[in-house]
N, C-alpha and C positions, 0 to 999 in steps of 0.2 A: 466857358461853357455855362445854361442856364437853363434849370427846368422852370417847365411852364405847365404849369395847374389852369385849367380853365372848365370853368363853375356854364353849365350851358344847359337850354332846353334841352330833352332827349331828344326831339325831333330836327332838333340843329347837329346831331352825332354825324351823318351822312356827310354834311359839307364841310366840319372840320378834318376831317377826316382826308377829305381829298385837297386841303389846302397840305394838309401837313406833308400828302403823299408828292404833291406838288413840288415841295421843296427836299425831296430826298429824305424825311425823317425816317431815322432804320426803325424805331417802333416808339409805341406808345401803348399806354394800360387807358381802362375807362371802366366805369364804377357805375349803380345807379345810386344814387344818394336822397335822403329826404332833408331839409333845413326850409326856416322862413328866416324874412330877412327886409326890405324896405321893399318888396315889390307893390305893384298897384293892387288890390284887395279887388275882387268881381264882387257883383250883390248877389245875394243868396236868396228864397225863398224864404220868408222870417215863419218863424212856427213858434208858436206859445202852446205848451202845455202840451206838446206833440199835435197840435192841430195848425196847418198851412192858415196864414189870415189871409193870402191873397197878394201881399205888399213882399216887397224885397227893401231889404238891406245891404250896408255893408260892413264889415264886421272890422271891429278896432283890430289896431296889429296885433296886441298884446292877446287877444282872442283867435287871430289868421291859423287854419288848419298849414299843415303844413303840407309845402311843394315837394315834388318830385324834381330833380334834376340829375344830369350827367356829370360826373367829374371827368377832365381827360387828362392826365399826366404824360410826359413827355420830356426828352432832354435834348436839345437841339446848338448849334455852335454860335457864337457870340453874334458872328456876322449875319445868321438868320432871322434874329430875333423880331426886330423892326418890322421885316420882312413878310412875316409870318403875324404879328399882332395885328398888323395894316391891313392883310387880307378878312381876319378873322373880323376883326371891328367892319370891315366895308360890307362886308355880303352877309350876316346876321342882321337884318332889319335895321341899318342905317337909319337914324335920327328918330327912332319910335323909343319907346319907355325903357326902361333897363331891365335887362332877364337875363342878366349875368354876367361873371367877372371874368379876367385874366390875373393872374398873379407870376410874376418873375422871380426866381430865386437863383444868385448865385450859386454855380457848383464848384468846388476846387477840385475836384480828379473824381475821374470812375474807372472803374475796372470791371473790366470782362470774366466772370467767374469762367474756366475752364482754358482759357488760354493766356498769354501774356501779353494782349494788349490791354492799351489803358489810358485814358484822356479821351484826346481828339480823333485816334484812329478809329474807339468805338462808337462814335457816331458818324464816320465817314466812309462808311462801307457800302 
């Protein structure tokens, strides 16, 4: 088994969503999160002294306000995995700049608080 954390535009929540529904995932949590990180910087309106001069910049990382994002968690079965990364990497803007992760993490058991199952059955319902 293996959860998957995926760092995503909010506006990208919609189609994750349906890829996950796609492959039978019994659920998943989702967050809204603020972090920066290596994205492309937009320019800004530069202002000195509180007055616009006209000119736009772009502001060093170490300076970059921070972004809004989605976090979407999720526990899905070994065999999905590929599956499901494949879809997610194809149909989030394919070969444009980066605006966000995947992360894989082995799980070794889950349990179903209030009844007894536990593993594989509770994601195969």
């Amino acid at each position: 088994m293996k959860e998957i954390s995926i760092f995503i535009h909010t506006d990208d929540l919609k189609k994750v969503t349906e890829i996950l529904r796609k492959y039978n995932v019994v659920g998943m949590s989702f967050y809204h999160i603020e972090g920066a990180g290596e994205s492309k910087q937009e320019a800004i309106p530069e202002m000195v002294r509180s007055y616009m001069t006209g000119r736009t910049i772009i502001p060093e990382q170490h300076l970059a306000m921070h972004v809004q994002r989605t976090k979407v968690e999720t526990f899905v079965l070994d065999s999905q995995v590929k599956q499901i990364v494949d879809d997610i990497l194809n149909s989030l803007n394919p070969g444009t700049n980066a605006h966000g992760i995947i992360v894989i993490k082995d799980v070794a058991d889950i349990f179903e608080i209030g009844t007894e199952q536990r593993g594989e059955a509770v994601l195969s319902k």
